[in-house]
Each structure stands twice: as C-alpha cells, then as structure tokens.
VMD Tcl script that draws the C-alpha trace (Angstrom):
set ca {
  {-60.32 -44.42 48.16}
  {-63.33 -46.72 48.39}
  {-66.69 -44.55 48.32}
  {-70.67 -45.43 48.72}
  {-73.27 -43.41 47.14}
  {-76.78 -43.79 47.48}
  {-79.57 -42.69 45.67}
  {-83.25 -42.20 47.26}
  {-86.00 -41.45 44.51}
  {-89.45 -41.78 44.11}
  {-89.75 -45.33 43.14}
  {-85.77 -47.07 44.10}
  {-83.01 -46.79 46.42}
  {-79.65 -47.43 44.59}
  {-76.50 -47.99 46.43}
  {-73.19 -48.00 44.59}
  {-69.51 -48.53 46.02}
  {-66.64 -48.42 44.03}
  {-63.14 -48.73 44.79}
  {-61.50 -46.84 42.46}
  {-63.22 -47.79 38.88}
  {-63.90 -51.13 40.24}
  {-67.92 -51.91 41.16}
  {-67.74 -53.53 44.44}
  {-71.09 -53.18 45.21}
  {-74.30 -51.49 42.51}
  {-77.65 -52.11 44.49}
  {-81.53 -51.39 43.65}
  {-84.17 -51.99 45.70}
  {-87.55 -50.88 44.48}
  {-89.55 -49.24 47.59}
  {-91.55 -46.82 46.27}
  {-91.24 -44.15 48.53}
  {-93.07 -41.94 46.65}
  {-96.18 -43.53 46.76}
  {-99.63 -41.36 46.86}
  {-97.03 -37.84 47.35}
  {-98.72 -36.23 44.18}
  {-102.33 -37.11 46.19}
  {-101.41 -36.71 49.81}
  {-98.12 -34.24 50.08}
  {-97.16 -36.81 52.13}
  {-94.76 -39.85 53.27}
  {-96.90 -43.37 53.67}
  {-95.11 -45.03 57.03}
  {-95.57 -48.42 55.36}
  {-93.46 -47.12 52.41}
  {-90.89 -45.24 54.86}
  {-90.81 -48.67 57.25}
  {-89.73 -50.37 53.92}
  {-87.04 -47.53 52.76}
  {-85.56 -47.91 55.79}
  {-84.90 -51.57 55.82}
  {-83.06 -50.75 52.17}
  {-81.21 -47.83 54.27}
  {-80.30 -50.47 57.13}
  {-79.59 -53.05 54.44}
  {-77.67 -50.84 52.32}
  {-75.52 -49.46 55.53}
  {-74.67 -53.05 56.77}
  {-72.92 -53.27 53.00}
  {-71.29 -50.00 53.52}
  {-69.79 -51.41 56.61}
  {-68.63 -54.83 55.09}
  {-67.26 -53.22 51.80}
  {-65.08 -50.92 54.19}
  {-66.12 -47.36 52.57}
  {-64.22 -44.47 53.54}
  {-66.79 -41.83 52.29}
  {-70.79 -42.22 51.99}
  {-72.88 -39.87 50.14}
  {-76.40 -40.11 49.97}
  {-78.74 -37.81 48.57}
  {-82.31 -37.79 48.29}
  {-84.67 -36.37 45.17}
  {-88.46 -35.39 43.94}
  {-90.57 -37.55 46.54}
  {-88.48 -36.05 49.52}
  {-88.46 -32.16 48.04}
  {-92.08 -32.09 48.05}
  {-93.26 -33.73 51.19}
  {-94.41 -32.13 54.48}
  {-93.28 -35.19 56.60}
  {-89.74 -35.70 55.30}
  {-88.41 -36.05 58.24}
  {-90.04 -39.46 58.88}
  {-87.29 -41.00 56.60}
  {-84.31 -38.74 57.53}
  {-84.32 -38.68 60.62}
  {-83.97 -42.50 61.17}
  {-81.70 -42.60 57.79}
  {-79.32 -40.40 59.52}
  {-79.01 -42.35 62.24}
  {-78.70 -45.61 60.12}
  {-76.38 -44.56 57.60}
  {-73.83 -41.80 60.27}
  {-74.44 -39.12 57.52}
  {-77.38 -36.90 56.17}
  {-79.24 -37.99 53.09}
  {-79.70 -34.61 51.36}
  {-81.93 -33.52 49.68}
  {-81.24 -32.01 46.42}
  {-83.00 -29.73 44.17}
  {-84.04 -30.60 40.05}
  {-80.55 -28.07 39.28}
  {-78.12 -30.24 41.77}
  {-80.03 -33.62 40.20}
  {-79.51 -32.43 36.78}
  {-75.90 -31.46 37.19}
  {-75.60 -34.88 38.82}
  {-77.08 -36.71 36.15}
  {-75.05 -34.96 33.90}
  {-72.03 -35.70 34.86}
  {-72.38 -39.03 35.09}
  {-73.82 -39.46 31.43}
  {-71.28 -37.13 29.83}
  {-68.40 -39.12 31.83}
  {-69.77 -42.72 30.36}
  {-70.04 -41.14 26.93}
  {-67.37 -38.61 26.03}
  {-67.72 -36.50 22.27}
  {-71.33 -36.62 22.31}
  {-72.18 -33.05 20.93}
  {-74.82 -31.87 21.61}
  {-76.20 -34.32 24.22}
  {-79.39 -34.58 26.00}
  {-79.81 -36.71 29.05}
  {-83.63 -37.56 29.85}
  {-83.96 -38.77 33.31}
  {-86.77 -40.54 33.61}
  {-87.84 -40.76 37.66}
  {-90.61 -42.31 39.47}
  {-91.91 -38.85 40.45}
  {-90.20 -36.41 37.60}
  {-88.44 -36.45 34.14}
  {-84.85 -34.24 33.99}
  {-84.09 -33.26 30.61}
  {-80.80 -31.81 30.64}
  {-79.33 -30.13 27.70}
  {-74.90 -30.05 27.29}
  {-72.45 -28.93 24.66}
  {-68.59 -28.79 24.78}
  {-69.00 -30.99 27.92}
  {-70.80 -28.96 30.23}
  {-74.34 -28.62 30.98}
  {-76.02 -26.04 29.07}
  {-79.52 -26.16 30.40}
  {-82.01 -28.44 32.58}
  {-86.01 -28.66 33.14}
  {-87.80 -30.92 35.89}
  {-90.78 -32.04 35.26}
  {-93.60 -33.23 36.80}
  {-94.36 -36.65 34.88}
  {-92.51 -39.34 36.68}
  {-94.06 -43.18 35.81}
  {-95.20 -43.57 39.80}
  {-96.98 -39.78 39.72}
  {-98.49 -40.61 35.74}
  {-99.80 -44.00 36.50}
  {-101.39 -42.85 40.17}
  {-103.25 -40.06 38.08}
  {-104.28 -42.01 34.67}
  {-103.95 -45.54 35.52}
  {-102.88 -47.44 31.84}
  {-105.46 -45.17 30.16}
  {-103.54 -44.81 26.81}
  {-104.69 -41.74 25.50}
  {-104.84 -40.04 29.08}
  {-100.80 -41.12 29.60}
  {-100.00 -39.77 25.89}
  {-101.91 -36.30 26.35}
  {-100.44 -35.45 30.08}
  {-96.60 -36.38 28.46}
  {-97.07 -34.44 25.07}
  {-98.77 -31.36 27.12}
  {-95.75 -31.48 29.56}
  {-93.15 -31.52 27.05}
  {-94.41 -29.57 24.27}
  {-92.15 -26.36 25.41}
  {-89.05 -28.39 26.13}
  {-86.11 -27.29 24.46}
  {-84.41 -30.59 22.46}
  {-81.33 -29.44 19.73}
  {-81.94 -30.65 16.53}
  {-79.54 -33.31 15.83}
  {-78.76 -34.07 19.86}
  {-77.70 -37.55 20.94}
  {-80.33 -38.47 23.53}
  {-79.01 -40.65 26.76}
  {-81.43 -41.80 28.75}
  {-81.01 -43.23 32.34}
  {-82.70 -44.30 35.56}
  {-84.90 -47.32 35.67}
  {-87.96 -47.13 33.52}
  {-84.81 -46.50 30.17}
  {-82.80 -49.56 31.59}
  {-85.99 -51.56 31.64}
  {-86.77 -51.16 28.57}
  {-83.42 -52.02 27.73}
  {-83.42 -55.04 29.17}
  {-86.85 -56.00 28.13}
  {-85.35 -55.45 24.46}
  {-82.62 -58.01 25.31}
  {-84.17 -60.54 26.84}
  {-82.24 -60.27 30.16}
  {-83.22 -62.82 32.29}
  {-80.78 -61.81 35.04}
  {-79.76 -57.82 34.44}
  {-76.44 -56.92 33.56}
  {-75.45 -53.90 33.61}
  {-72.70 -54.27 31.09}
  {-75.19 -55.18 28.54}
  {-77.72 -52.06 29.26}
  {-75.43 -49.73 29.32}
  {-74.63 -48.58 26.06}
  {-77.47 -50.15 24.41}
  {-78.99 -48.53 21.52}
  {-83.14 -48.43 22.39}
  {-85.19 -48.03 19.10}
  {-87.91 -45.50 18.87}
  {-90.10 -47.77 17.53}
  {-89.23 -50.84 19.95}
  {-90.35 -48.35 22.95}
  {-93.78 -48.00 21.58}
  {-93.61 -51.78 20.38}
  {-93.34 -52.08 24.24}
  {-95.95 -49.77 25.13}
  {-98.64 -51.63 23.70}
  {-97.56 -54.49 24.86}
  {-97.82 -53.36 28.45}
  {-101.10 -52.01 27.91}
  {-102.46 -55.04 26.11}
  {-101.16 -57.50 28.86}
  {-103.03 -58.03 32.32}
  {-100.86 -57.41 35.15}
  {-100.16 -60.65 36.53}
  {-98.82 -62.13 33.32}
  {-96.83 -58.55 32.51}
  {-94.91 -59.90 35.78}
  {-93.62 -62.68 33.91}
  {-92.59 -60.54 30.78}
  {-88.64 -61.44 30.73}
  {-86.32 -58.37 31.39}
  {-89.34 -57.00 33.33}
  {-88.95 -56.66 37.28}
  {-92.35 -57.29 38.31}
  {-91.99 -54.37 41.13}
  {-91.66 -52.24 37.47}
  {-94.81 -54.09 36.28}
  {-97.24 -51.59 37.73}
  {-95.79 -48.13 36.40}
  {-94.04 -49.23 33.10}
  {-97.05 -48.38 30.77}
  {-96.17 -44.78 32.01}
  {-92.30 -44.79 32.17}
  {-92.68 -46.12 28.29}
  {-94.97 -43.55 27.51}
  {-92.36 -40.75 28.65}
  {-89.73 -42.30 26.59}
  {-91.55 -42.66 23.98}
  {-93.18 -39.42 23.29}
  {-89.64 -37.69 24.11}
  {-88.19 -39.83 21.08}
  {-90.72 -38.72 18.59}
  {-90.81 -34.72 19.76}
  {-86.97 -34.93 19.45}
  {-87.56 -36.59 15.84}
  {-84.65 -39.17 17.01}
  {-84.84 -42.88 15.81}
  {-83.15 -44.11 19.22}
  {-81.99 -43.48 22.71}
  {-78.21 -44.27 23.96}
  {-78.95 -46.15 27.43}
  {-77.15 -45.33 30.59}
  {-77.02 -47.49 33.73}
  {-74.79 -44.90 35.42}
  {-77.41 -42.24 36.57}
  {-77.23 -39.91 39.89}
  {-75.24 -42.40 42.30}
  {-72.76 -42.78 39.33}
  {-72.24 -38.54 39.31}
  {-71.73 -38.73 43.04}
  {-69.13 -40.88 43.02}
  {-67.67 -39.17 40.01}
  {-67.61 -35.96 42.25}
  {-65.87 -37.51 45.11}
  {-63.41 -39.33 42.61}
  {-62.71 -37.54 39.84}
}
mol new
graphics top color blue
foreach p $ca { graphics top sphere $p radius 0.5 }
foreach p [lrange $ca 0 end-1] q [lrange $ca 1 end] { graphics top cylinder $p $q radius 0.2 }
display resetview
C-alpha cells in the first residue's frame, strides 16, 4: 500500500510517501508556522498563507505519487493557539483529510516508534526531539516507551525570547532540563531538524542526504564547536555556512544550545542521528 504522512510543527512541514519501504517522496519545507505563538497565542496569516501553499504543494504530490492513505498530524504551535482553525480549516479542504492535532504523549509515542524501528537493541534509549516550539525527551527499554516529557524550549520559542544571547540560551535550557530523567548509560537518538542540521553541518553536505545523516554519530564536543560558531558569525554569512539551510540560519544558535546542554547533563560523548522522526512513526503505524 502506498501511504503519505505529513508532519506540521512549529518551524517545517514534512511530507513523506513510501510505497512499501521504498521513499517515493521525503519533503521539508521550512514555514515557520509557529512564529510569535509563545508572544501572541496566536497564528500570523502571513505564516498560515505560506503553510498552506506547502499543504497545497504537498497535496498535488500526494495526488501524483497515487497514495492510498494520508495522515497528517499537527504538533506544539497548533496545541497552543486560539486561532487554529485558520490553518485547518483550509488544510482540510486541501489535503480531503483532517490534520490532527496531537498531544506531547501521542508525539512522543510517535517519535518513538520511529527511532526504536531505525535502531533496534538500543537499551536503554532516549530519543530527544528537538522542535521549533518544544523538546520531547522520551525514555524506552525492552522496546517500548517507558516515559516522555515536553518541554517548552523549542529553537523558534528560545531564540524569539533570548535572541543569540549565549548565556541567556544556556540558563533557560539547563533550568528546563535540570529535572529530566536521562538513564545512566542510555544511547541518546536525536531527531527533527535542528539534530540533522547539525549533522549535516558536521559533514559538509552541500546537498542533504538523508542516507548520510541518518545514522551519523554527532560529537558532544562538535555541537558546542558549532555553537560558537553560530554565535560568532553575523547572519548573512552564517547563510552561507555549508550543510546550513539558511531558513535554519536564524534559530540554530538555539537548536545547538538544546543539544548541547542535553549531551553534557546526560554525561554522553555523542548523539546517534535520526532523519526518521514523527512522519516516519506514522507511516510505521499504518505499515507495520
């Protein structure tokens, strides 16, 4: 059966459709939907115009590729808004099914599955989800998920309330995660964007491939190596760093803050990269 999942978060859209285990389509399109929620509660309509075009965009592939089921489910900038309805109405009606919209428990399970599917054995494993508007970090043994937190440090909501202020970005992560549960000797996986970045910024991807990222061993120390890089590089040239997509440039100081500080509280010298996040445990759902 060939499915289509799609993924509405804080800062991308991802679509994926596979037909059995083979990728026929694995789209991102950075819209930042999220944008001002932590200030306003609120959808921006210039930020819902442009999630909708990735909607339309992503249904007219849908169409071509043939799929005979679509998910699509929507997370931490749509559970907190007043105007929600702004986007899912008209995504509705675009995409012929609801984009639902999940709590951190569904997100976690989600995110998961999809990690413990790409790496089987790891025991313990923790899965740090790193979102535009909140970090997951979900603890499993034996295979299933043992426990999950949400929190409210996302690199969209960090860098809208401290900017690249160092110090400010390190305090606000540390106080967040200070009571977070991580089992000595865990295997940490991290997914969504801001880890495959960083990934890719590692490797010198000029084009991203997946294949590469995923399974990629990130080094403690070449996170905060990144860090300062970001925060010692002006804006427009950080654009042009190679790996980097310049719609990341903006709110990477803050996504490589989160990882960072979550690989020294956990004492762990790396982080296992996943590329298969939330649309990957969708389809893993539908498909076993």
């Amino acid at each position: 059966m060939r499915i289509a999942t799609i993924d509405v978060g804080t800062n991308s859209i991802l679509l994926l459709v596979l037909d059995g285990g083979r990728v026929v389509e694995d789209r991102c399109r950075i819209e930042r939907l999220g944008r001002g929620v932590d200030k306003t509660g609120r959808l921006d309509p210039e930020r819902v115009r442009g999630a909708l075009e990735a909607i339309e965009e992503y249904a007219q592939a849908i169409r071509a590729a043939g799929a005979e089921k679509v998910v699509a489910v929507g997370t931490q900038a749509l559970r907190e808004v007043e105007n929600g309805a702004d986007f899912l109405g008209p995504a509705e009606r675009i995409l012929g099914v609801p984009v639902e919209v999940i709590g951190g428990e569904r997100e976690a399970d989600l995110s998961y599955l999809a990690a413990a599917r790409s790496f089987p054995g790891l025991d313990p494993m923790v899965v740090v989800d790193v979102g535009g508007g909140s970090t997951e970090y979900i603890v499993g043994r034996g295979g299933r998920r043992e426990s999950a937190v949400s929190l409210p440090i996302g690199s969209v909501r960090l860098t809208e309330r401290h900017g690249e202020d160092r110090a400010a970005l390190i305090a606000a992560v540390d106080q967040a995660i200070a009571e977070v549960e991580l089992p000595a000797g865990a295997t940490l996986v991290g997914i969504a964007g801001t880890v495959t970045t960083l990934a890719a910024v590692a490797l010198r991807l000029e084009v991203y491939d997946p294949e590469r990222v995923h399974g990629y061993r990130l080094a403690c120390e070449e996170v905060e190596r990144q860090l300062e890089l970001y925060l010692a590089t002006p804006l427009v040239e950080r654009k042009a760093i190679v790996g980097l997509d310049p719609k990341r440039a903006d709110v990477i100081p803050a996504g490589a803050a989160i990882v960072w500080r979550t690989l020294v509280r956990a004492g762990a010298a790396e982080m296992l990269v996943s590329d298969r996040g939330v649309r990957w445990g969708l389809a893993y759902e539908l498909a076993p």
